[in-house]
N, C-alpha and C positions, 0 to 999 in steps of 0.2 A: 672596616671603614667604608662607607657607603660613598658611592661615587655617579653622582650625575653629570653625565658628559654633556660638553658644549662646547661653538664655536662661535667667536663674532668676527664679523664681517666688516670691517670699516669700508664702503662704497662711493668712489667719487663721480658721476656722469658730469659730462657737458651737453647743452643741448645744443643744434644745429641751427634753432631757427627761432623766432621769438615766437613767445607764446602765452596764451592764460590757463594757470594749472590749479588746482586745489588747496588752499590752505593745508589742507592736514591730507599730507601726501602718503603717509601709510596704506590708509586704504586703498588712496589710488593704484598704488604699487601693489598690492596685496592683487586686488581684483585683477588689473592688468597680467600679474605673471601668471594668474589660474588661467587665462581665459588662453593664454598662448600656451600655459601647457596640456592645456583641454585640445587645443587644437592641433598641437603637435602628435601627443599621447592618446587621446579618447579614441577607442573604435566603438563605444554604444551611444548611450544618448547625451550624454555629460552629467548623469545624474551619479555622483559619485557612490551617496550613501547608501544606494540602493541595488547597487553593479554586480554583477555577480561576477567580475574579476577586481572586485576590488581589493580583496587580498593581494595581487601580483602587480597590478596597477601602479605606476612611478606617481603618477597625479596624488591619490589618497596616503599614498606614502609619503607625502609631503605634505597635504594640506586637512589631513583625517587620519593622521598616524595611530595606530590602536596603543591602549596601554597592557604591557604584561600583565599586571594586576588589576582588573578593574573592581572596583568598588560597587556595593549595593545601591551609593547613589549615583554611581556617573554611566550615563548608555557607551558613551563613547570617548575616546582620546581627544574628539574636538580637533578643535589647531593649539595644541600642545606641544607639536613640534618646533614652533616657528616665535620668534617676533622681531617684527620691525619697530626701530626707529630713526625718528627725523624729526628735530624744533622748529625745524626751516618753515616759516609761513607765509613766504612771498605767495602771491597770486598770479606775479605776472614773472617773466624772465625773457631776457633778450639771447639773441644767439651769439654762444660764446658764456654765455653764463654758467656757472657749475651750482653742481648741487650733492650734499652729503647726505648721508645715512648708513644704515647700521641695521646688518641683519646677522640675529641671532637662531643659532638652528642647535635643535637639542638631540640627545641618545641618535637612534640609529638614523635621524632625519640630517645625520651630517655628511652620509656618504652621498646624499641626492647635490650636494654642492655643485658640481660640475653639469648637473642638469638644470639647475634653475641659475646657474652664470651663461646658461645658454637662450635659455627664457628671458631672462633682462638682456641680451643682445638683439633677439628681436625684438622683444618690448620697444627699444631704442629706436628700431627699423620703425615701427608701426603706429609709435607713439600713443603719449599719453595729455587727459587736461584736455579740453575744451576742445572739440572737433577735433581729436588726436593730434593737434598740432604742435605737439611737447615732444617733436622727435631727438634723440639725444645720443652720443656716445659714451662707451664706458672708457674712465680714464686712467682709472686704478681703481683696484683691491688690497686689501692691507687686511693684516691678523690683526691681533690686539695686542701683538708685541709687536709690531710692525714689518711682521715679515712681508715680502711682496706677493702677493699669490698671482695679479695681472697689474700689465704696465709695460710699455713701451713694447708692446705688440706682443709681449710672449705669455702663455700662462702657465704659473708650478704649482697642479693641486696640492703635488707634494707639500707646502708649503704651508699648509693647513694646519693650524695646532689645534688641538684636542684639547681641553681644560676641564677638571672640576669645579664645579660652582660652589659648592658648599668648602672646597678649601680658599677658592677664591675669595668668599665669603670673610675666611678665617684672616685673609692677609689683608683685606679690607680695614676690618675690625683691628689688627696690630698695625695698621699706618697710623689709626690712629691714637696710639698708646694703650689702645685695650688688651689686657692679657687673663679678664674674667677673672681678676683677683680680689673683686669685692664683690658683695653680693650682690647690687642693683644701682643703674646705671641712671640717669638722664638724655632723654634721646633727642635731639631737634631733626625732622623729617620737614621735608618741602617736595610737595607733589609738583613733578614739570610737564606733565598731559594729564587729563581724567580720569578720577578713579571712579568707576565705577559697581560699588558693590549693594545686593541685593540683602539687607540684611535684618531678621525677624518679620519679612514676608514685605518688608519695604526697600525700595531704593534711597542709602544712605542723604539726607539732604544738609546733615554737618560729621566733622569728624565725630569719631568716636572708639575709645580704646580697644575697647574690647574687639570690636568689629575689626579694626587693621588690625591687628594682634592673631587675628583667626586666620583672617584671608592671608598671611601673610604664611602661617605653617600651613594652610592650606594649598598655594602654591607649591611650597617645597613636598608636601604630601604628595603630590599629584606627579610632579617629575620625579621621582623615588618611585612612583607603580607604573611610571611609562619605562624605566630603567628593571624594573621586574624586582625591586629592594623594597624586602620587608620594612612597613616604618608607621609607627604611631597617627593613626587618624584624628584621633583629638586630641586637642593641646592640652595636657596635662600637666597644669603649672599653677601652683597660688598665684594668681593674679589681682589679690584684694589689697595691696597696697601700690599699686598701679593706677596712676590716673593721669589725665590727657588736661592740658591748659591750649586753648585755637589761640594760635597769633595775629591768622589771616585765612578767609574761607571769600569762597565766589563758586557759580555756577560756571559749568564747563561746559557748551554742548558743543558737538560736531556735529555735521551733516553728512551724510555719504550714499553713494547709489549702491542701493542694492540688488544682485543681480538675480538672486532668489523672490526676493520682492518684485522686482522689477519696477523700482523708482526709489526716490529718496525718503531716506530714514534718518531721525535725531536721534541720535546718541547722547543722554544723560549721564555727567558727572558732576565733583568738583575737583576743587583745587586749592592750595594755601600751602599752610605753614600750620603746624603743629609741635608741642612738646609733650612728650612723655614723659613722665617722673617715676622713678624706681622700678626700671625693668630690671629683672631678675637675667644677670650674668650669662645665664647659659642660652635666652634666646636671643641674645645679638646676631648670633651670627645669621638667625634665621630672618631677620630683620636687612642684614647686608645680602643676604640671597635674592631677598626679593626687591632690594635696591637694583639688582643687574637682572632677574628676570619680569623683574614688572609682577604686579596683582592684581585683584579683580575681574574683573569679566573685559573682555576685548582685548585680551594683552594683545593678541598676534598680531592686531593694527596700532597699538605701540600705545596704550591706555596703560594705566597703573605706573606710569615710571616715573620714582621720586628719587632722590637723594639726599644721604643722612652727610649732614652740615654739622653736625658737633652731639661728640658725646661724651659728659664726662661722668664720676664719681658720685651719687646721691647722696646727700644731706641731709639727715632725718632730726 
């Protein structure tokens, strides 16, 4: 039984003082916690990729985590350890205001926990959002069974649960009456941030089956070789009685600075509602994995995260 480990973080801050922050706060937070633990951790230049301690380095072990297996097409792990999310799109927040989110950390990028709950405490200190004026406290941490890991001044890493995703996947799929006892299912999926995927040398500009159907065991591919588990690179499945009906498509883009660039950059996606007709039973569950780990390209600032809204039995 293959097993890709993961933890999610449910995160609640207050902030201290009122402020104007970003709509799409992932990034923010992505960038903000690198830059404090560049600053904490970094003794060369901040250039991670190129470090010659980036082997032993906490920073690339979190934010360039390598994979056990890498593939002839992939250079590197990326940010395949990590993803944020947050729906939250306010721009502005007063003091006293709270704000939720959700960080997800995968394989061995779970033991760095306690170094980047130290990074978002200074984050807090230093602020984020418009002239760093989004300075904020943390008010809780919660598992995803709701254990407390911070809160009310104390923190229990202990408290940290560990989960497989592909079983988690599995209990997804049986909440909702599936037990992969017909052959091919009906899927309703609703994208709730950007998907962006690059696909036949184009960036996708409407749904299309085949394309999330790839990206989606491509995800699961890809955390299976950071876990060092042998696993099927291409989807190997009749997918010729598979076809996609759009219920609702729009363009998604974001904005966000980039600190490699050094200025802002548009992030292309979309977004909607889609149905699937007669997916073949056995890859639900791979379709529920990447309901919780997100797909396409920028998952780690919280892009590709849909959720499957109903599935039942196909009628042919």
């Amino acid at each position: 039984m293959s097993c890709i480990r993961y933890s999610k973080f449910n995160i609640t801050i207050q902030f201290t003082r009122n402020a104007a922050i970003p709509a799409f706060k992932c990034s923010t937070l992505r960038g903000g916690l690198g830059d404090v633990l560049l600053a904490e951790h970094c003794i060369a230049d901040g250039n991670c990729r190129n470090c010659s301690f980036r082997e032993s380095c906490v920073v690339p072990g979190i934010y360039y985590h390598s994979l056990k297996i890498v593939p002839p097409s992939v250079n590197d792990g990326g940010s395949l350890g990590y993803t944020f999310e947050c729906l939250d799109r306010r721009t502005y927040v007063n003091a006293g205001d709270q704000l939720e989110f959700s960080l997800l950390l995968y394989g061995d990028v779970i033991v760095y926990f306690s170094v980047i709950l130290d990074a978002l405490y200074r984050l807090g200190m230093a602020g984020i959002g418009q002239r760093k004026q989004g300075k904020f406290q943390i008010v809780q941490i919660y598992t995803q069974d709701r254990s407390l890991i911070f809160g009310n001044g104390t923190v229990n890493p202990r408290a940290v649960t560990v989960q497989d995703l592909m079983q988690d996947a599995d209990r997804m799929r049986n909440k909702c009456g599936i037990q992969e006892a017909a052959d091919s299912y009906d899927v309703r999926i609703r994208f709730l941030t950007p998907w962006t995927q690059k696909w036949r040398n184009d960036f996708l500009e409407n749904f299309q089956m085949e394309a999330f159907l790839t990206s989606v065991h491509r995800r699961v591919y890809l955390l299976h070789c950071m876990e060092g588990i042998d696993f099927p690179e291409i989807l190997d499945m009749d997918l010729s009685d598979v076809s996609l009906d759009t219920l609702e498509i729009h363009r998604a883009d974001e904005s966000r600075y980039s600190n490699t660039h050094e200025s802002k950059i548009r992030l292309h996606g979309i977004e909607g509602e889609f149905v699937l007709h007669h997916v073949p039973g056995k890859l639900l569950s791979y379709i529920f994995a990447g309901a919780i780990a997100h797909i396409g390209k920028n998952t780690s600032i919280g892009f590709g995260q849909y959720e499957v809204i109903a599935v039942t039995e196909s009628r042919i």
